[in-house]
C-alpha positions as CSV (number, residue, x, y, z in Angstrom):
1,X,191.2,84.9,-43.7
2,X,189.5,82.1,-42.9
3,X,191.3,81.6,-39.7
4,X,190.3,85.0,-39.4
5,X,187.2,84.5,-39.1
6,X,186.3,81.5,-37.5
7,X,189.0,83.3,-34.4
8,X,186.6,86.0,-34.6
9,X,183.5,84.0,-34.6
10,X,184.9,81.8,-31.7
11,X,185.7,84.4,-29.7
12,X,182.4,86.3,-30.4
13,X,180.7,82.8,-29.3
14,X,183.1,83.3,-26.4
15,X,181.6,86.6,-25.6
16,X,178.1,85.0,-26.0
17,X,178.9,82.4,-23.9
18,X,180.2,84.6,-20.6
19,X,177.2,86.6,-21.0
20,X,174.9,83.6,-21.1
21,X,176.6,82.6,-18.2
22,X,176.4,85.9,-16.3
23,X,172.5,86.1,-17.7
24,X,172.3,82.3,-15.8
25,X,173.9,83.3,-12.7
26,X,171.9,86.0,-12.3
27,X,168.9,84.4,-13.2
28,X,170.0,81.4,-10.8
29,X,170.3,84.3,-8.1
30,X,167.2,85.8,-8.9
31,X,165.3,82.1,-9.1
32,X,166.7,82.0,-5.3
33,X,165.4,85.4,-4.1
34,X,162.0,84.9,-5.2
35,X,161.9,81.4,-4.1
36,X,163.0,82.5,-0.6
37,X,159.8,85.0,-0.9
38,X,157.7,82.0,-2.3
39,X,158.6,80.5,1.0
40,X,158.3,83.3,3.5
41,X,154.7,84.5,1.7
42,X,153.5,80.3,1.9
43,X,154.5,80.6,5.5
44,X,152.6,83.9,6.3
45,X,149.7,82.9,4.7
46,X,149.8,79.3,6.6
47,X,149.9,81.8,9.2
48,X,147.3,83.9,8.6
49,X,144.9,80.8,7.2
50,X,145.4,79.7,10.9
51,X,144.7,83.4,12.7
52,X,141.3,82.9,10.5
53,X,140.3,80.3,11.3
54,X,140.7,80.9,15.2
55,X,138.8,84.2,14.6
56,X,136.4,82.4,12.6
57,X,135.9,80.3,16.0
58,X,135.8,83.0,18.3
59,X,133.2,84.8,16.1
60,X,130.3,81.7,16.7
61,X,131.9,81.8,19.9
62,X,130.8,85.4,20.2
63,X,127.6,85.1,18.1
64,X,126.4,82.0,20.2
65,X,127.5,84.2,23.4
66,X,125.4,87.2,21.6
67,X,122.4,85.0,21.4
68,X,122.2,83.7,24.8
69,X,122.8,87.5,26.2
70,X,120.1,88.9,23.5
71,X,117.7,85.3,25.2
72,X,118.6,86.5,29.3
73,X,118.0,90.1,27.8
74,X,114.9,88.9,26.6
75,X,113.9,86.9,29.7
76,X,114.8,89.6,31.9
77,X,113.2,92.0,30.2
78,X,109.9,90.2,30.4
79,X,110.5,89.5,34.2
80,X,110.9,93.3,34.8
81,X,107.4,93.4,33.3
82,X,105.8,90.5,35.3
83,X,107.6,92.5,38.6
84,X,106.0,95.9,37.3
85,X,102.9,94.3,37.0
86,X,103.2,92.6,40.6
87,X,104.1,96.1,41.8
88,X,101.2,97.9,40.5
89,X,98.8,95.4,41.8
90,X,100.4,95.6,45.2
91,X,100.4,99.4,45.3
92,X,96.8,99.2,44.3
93,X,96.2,96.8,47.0
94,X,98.6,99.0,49.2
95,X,96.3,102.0,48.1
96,X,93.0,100.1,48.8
97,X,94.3,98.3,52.1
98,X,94.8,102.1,53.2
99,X,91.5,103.8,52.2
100,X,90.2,100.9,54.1
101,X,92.2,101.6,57.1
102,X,91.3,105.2,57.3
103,X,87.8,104.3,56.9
104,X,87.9,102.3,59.6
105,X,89.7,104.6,61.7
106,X,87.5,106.5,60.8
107,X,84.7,104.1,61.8
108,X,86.2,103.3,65.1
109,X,86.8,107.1,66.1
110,X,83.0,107.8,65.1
111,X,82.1,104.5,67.4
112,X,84.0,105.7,70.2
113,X,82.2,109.2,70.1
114,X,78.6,106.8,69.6
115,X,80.4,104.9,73.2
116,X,80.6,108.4,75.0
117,X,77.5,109.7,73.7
118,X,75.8,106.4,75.0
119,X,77.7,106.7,77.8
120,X,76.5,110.0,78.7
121,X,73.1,109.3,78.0
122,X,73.5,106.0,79.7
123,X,74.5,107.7,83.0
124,X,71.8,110.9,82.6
125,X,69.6,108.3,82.2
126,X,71.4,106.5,85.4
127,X,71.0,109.8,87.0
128,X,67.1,110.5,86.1
């Protein structure tokens, strides 16, 4: 009986052994799989810790490119002003150099009709 029962205690640790052994192989397995993933998800985000930092570049590449546009925006804008200005004064000019013309078109037509009217008084006078 004794025999028995270390034979059935033996082979009951025998049992518990193979299933230790299958729990460790597929543990072992398992350890394997997720250190494969450990591997691949330390290489995406080496990856992805790169891709940042190049878009972090390219940002204050694009901010520093934003702020000399916004600067040139800025300049031009204030030169389009300085030009309006410019404009209006020379349209005013334009306006005044014209009134001026006509009135001395005007002059000159009225002097001419003065010239005949001396003219003909000059030779009724030449006449008398």
């Amino acid at each position: 009986m004794k025999e028995e029962r270390a034979a059935k205690a033996i082979e009951e640790l025998n049992n518990q052994l193979k299933v230790a052994y299958e729990d460790k192989k597929d543990i072992e397995i398992e350890f394997v799989a997720l250190k494969k993933n450990f591997l691949n998800l330390q290489e995406d985000l080496d990856r992805e810790k790169a891709r940042s930092e190049s878009l972090n570049l390219e940002l204050i590449q694009l901010v520093n490119e934003n702020r000399v546009l916004q600067q040139d925006t800025h300049h031009t804008t204030k030169k389009a002003g300085e030009i309006g200005d410019h404009m209006a004064k020379a349209e005013r000019k334009n306006e005044k150099l014209s009134r001026e013309l006509q009135e001395t078109k005007e002059a000159l037509l009225a002097a001419k009709g003065e010239v005949e009217r001396l003219k003909t008084e000059l030779i009724k006078y030449d006449l008398t």
